[in-house]
N, C-alpha and C positions, 0 to 999 in steps of 0.2 A: 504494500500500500504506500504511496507517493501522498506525503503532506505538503501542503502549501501554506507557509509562514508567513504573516505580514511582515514586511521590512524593518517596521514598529511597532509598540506594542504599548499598550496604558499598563499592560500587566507587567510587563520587564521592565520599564520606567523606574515603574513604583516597586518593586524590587531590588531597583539599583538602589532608589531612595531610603530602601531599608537595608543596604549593605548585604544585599544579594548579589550572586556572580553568573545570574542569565542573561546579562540585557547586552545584545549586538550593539556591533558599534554604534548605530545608528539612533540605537536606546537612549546610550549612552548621551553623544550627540542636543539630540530631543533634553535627556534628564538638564544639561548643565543649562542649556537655551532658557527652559522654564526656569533654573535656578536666580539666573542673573536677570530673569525680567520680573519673578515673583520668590524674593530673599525666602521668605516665607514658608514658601511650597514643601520645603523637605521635613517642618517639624508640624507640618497640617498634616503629611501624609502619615509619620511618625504617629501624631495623635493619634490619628482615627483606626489606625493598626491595633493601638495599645488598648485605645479604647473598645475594640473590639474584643480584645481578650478577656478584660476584665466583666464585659458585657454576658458573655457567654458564661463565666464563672458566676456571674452575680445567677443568671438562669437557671442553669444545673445544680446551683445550692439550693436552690428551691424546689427541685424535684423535674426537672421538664430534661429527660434521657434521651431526647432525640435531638439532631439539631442538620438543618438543611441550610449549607452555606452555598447561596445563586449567586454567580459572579466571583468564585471563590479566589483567584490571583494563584499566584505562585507560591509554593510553600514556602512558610517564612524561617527566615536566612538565620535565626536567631529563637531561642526561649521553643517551649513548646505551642506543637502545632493545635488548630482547634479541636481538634477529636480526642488527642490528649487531654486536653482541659476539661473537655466534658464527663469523660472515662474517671477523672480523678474525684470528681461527685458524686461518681455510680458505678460502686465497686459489688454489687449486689448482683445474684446470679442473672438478671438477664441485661444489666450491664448498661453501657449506652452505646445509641447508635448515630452516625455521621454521615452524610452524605453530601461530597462538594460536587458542585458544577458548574463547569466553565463551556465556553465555547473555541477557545485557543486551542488546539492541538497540542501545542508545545509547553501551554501548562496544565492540560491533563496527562498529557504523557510524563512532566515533570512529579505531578502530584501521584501517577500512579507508582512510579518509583521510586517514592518516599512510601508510599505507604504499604510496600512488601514488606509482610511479614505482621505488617499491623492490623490488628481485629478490629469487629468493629466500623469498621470505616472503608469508603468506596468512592472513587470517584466518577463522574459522570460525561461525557461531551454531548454537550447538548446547550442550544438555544435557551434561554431562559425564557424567555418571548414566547417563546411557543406555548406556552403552559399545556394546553393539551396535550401536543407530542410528551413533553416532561414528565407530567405525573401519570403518564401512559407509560413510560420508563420500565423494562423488568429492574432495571437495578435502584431503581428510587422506591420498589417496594420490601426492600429490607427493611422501610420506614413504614411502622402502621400509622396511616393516615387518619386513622380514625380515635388515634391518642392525641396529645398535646403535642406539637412542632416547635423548637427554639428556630426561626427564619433570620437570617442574616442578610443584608444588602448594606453592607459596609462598605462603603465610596463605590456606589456601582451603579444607583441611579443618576446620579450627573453627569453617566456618561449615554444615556439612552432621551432619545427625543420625550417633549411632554404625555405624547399621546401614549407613544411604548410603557415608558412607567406607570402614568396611572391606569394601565391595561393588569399588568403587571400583578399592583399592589390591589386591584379589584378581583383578580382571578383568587391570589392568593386569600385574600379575606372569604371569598366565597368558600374556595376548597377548605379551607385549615377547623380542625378540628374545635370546640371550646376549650378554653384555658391555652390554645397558643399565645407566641407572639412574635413580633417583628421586629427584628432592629436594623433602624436606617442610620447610618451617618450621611451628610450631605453637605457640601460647600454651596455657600452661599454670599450671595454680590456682596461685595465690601467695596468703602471708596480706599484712597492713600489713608497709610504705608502699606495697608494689606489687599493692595487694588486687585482684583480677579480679573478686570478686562487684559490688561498684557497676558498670563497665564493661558486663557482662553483662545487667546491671539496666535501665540505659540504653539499651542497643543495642535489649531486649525493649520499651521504653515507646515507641520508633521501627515496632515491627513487623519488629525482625531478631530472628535466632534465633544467640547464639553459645557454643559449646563447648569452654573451654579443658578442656584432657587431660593426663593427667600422661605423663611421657615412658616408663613403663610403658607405658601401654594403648598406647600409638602405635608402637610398638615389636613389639609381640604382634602387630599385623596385617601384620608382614615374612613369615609363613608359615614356608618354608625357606629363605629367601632370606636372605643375609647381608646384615644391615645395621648400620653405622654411626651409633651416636647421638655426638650433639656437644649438649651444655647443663650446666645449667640455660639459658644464654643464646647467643646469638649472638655475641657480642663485642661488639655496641653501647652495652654498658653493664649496670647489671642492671636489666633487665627481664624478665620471666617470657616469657622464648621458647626453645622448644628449635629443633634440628634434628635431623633424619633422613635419609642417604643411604644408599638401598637399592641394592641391587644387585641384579639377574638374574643367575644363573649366566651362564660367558662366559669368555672368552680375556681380557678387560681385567683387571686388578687392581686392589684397591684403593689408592689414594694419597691419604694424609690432607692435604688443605687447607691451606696454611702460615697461611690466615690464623682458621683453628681454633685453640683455645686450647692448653695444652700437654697432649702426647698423654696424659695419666691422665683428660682429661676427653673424652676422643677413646675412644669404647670398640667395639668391635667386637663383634659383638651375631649367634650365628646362633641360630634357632631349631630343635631337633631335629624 
């Protein structure tokens, strides 16, 4: 089988940015261009990496053994991976379960040899978009769908058009069980020092397309599903990132993050 690689890549980019050693020269390239027109960019990406770690941890201590990371990147270059994280919650016979998916070749074939030898956890190629094709998947049914889902889209929506996303995050609300949930990280417009237009600018002179959102519009696509925004940032600093944890209706409740800022920036958000 002959794979066809993009020349660039948001995924090896942002690998490189996490002091990973996948990104072509041209990654490479791309990464410092973004660095020198947005200082910024390496500890936003940073952030939302770390943040997603602890995101997943905060999940799985609360009992949710499944977790579906769409958009998952490349395995990261450092600390343990997310299936790891989740496994270290749910050490109980039937354990937890993981399932990444990307649509790159070259970071599912990355992640799937990372994950020889590792239970537990599967990776997938597959369109995220497509949802139908997706949860049609034989290997996304190692996830019962019919228990609680930990969803991840950790910097993944700013890189799909308006319509794609909220396609997206309305499939998933549909399909996902009660007591799921969602976690978005998302950049969002800033003016100077932490200006997103040059950033944008760059990523499009590369041949990527990216969409920071204000924490408005990302918010509007929870439907009626109660969700949780946390921002302007992450807590990595300021950098123009929001987050979003959605919930499914469910038996689980919400539990704010300790490592969320202080609760007036912690808002609870449902839509009628």
């Amino acid at each position: 089988m002959t794979l066809s690689l993009p020349p660039v890549s948001a995924a090896r980019i942002h690998s490189h940015l996490l002091g990973g050693q996948d990104a072509f020269p041209l990654d490479h390239a791309v990464a410092c261009h973004a660095t020198k027109a947005a200082p910024w960019w390496p500890s936003a990406v940073q952030g939302m990496h770390h943040y997603g770690e602890r995101m997943v941890a905060h999940l799985a201590a609360r009992g949710l053994d499944q977790v579906l990371d769409l958009g998952s990147g490349l395995p990261s270059p450092r600390g343990r991976q997310i299936h790891q994280i989740a496994a270290a919650f749910n050490q109980g016979p039937r354990g937890a379960r993981t399932v990444y998916v990307d649509h790159d070749p070259h970071t599912h074939i990355r992640r799937c040899i990372d994950l020889t030898d590792q239970h537990g956890a599967t990776s997938i190629l597959a369109d995220i978009t497509d949802t139908g094709a997706l949860f049609e998947h034989p290997e996304l049914q190692v996830l019962n769908l019919r228990r609680p889902v930990a969803v991840l889209l950790h910097d993944v929506l700013p890189w799909l058009p308006d319509e794609e996303a909220a396609h997206l995050l309305t499939e998933l609300r549909r399909r996902l069980a009660p007591g799921s949930f969602i976690s978005v990280t998302h950049l969002i417009p800033s003016p100077p020092p932490y200006a997103t237009t040059p950033l944008v600018r760059c990523y499009l002179e590369a041949g990527i397309r990216l969409w920071p959102r204000s924490l408005a519009t990302i918010s509007s696509w929870s439907g009626t599903c109660p969700a949780y925004t946390h921002g302007p940032h992450t807590g990595a600093g300021p950098v123009p990132v929001c987050a979003l944890l959605l919930g499914a209706p469910g038996p689980v409740p919400f539990t704010r993050p300790p490592f969320w800022s202080s609760p007036q920036h912690a808002r609870p958000r449902r839509t009628p």
